[in-house]
Every structure is written in structure tokens, then in C-alpha cells.
C-alpha positions as YAML, in Angstrom:
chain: A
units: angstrom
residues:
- id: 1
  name: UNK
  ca: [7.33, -41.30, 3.95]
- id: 2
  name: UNK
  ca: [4.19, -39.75, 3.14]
- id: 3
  name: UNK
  ca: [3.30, -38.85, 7.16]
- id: 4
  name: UNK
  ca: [6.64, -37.29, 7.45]
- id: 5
  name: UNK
  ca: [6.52, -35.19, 4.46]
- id: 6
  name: UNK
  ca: [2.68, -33.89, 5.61]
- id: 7
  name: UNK
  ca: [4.36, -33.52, 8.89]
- id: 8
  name: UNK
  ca: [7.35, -31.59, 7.82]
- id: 9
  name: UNK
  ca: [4.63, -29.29, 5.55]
- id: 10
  name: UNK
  ca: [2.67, -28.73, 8.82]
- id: 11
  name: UNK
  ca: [5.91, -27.82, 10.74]
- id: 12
  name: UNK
  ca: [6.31, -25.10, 7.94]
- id: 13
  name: UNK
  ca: [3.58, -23.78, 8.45]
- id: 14
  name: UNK
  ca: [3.49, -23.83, 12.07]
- id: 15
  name: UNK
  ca: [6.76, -21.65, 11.32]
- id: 16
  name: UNK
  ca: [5.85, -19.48, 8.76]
- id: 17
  name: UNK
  ca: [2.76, -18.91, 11.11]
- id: 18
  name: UNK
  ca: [4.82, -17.33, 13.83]
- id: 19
  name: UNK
  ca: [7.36, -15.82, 11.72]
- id: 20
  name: UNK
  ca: [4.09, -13.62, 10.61]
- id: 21
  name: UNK
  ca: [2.58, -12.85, 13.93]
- id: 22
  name: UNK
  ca: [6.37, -11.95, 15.18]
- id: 23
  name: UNK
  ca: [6.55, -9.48, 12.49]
- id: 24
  name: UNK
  ca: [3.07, -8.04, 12.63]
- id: 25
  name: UNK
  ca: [4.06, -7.61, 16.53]
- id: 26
  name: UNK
  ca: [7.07, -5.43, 15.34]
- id: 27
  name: UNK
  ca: [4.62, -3.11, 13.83]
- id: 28
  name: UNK
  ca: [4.81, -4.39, 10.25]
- id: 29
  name: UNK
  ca: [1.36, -3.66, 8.31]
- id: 30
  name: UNK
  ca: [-0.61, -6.42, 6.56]
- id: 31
  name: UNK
  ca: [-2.37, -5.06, 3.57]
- id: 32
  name: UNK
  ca: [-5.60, -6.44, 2.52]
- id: 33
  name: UNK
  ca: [-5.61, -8.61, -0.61]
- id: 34
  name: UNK
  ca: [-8.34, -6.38, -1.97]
- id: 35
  name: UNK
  ca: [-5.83, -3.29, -1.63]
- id: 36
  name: UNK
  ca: [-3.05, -5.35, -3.58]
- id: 37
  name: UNK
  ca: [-5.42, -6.27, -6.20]
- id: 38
  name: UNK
  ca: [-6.63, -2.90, -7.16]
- id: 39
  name: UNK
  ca: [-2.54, -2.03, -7.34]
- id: 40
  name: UNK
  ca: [-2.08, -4.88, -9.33]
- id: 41
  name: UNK
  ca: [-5.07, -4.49, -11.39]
- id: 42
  name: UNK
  ca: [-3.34, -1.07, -12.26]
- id: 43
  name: UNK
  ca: [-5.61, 1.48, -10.45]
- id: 44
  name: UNK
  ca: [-3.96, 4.89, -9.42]
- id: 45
  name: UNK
  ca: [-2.17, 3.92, -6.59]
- id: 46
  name: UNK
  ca: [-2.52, 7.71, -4.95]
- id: 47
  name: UNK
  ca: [-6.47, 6.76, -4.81]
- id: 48
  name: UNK
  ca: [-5.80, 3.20, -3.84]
- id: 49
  name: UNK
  ca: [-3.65, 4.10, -0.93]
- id: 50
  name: UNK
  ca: [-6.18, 7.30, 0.19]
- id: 51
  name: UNK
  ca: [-9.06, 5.44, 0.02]
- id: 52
  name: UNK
  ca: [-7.33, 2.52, 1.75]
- id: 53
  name: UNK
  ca: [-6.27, 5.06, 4.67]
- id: 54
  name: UNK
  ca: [-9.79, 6.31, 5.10]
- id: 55
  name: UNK
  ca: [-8.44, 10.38, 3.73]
- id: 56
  name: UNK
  ca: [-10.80, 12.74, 1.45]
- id: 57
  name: UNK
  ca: [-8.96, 14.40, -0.77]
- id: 58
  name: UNK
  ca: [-9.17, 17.47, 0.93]
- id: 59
  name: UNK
  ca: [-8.13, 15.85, 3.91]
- id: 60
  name: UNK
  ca: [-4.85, 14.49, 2.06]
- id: 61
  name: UNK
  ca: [-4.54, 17.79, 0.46]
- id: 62
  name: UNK
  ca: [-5.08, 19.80, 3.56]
- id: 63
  name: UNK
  ca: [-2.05, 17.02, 4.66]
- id: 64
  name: UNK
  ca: [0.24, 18.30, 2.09]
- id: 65
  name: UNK
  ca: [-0.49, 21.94, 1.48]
- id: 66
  name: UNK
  ca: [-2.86, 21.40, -1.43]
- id: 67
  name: UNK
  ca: [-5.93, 21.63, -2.68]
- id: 68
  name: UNK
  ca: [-8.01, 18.80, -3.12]
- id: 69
  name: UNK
  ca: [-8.79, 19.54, -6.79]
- id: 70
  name: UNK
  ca: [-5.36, 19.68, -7.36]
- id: 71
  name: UNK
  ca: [-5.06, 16.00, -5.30]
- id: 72
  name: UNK
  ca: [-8.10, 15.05, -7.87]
- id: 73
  name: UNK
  ca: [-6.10, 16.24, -10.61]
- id: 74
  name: UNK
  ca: [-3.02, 13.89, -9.72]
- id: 75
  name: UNK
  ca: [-5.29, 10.75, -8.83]
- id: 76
  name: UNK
  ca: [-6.67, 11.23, -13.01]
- id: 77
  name: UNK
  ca: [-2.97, 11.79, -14.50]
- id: 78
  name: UNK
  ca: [-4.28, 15.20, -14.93]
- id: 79
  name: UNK
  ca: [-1.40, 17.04, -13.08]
- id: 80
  name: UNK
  ca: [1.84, 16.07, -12.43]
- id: 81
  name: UNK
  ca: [3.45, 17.32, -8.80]
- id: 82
  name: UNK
  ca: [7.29, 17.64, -7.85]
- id: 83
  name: UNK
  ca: [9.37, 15.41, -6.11]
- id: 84
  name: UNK
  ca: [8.44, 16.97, -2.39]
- id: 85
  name: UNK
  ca: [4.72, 16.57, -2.96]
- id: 86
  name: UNK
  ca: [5.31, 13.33, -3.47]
- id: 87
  name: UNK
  ca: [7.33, 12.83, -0.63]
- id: 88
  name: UNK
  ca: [4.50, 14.90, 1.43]
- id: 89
  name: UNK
  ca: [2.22, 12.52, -0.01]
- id: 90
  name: UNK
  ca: [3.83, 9.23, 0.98]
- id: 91
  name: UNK
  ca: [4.07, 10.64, 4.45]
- id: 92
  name: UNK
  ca: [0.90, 11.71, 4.99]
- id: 93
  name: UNK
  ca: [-0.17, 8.16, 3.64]
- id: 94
  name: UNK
  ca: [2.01, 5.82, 5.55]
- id: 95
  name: UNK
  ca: [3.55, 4.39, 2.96]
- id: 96
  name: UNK
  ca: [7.18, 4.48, 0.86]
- id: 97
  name: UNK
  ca: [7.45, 6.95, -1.97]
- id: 98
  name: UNK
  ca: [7.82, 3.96, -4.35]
- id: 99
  name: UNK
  ca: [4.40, 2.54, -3.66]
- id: 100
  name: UNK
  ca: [2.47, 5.31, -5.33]
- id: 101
  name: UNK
  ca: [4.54, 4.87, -8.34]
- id: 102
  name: UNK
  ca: [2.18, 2.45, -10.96]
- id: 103
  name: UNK
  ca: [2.69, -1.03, -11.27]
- id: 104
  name: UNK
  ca: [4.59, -1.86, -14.08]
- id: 105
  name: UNK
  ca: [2.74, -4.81, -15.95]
- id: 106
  name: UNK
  ca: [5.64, -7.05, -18.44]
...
């Protein structure tokens, strides 16, 4: 019993193993666990995801129309943009709108 349950747990992850590659082959993106932690951890996730992507701010604001004080100003809750920035934003990052929203902690 107990060398077919360690088999069946190897065959799972034999599976889950080329379930991943499959999808990373699709063009899905794997983000580093350091990335997820500072999200999780409740950092700015407009900083996060910059940094992450390698931008200035001025490059990200020159990306959206901005100026990168004004980029600077979002990152700090100091400013607050409209719902197109934000779109701008998440396309010029690569990433869904939702995923510069902040974590929510329960």
C-alpha cells in the first residue's frame, strides 16, 4: 500500500509537472515568489509590478502620458488617477487592471 500511494504521489507530480510547462509554453507568465510576497506583504502593487517589469517611473509615465512625479504620487497614495490611467497603466505593465488594486488582508 505504502509503494503505491508514493507512486501515485509521484505520478501527480509527474502531471502537475507537465501541466505547468504546457502552460508556460502557451505564453502564461510565472511570477517570482519574491514578486507575490511583496503583494501579499501589502506593498503598492503599482511599484511592485514597475519595479518587477524593469520601468522608471518616467519610463511608465512617459508610457501613459504622465509625468513621473505624478506616477510617484500614485505609487505613495498621494494622488488618485481615473479609471483610463489605470487602464493605461495595466497595459503598459502587462498585467490585468485588478492586479494593481491592493491586497485585501481578512
Amino acid at each position: 500500500f505504502d509503494r503505491l500511494n508514493e507512486a501515485a504521489e509521484h505520478y501527480s507530480d509527474i502531471v502537475a509537472a507537465v501541466e505547468a510547462q504546457q502552460r508556460k509554453e502557451a505564453g502564461e507568465e510565472y511570477v517570482p515568489a519574491e514578486v507575490v510576497r511583496q503583494l501579499l506583504d501589502g506593498q503598492n502593487p503599482l511599484k511592485v509590478w514597475r519595479k518587477y517589469r524593469g520601468m522608471t517611473l518616467d519610463a511608465l509615465a512617459e508610457a501613459v502620458g504622465r509625468q513621473g512625479s505624478f506616477i510617484s504620487k500614485l505609487e505613495k497614495g498621494k494622488a488618485e488617477g481615473g479609471i483610463k490611467l489605470w487602464k493605461d497603466i495595466a497595459v503598459a505593465l502587462r498585467v490585468d487592471l485588478d492586479d494593481l488594486l491592493p491586497v485585501e488582508s481578512d
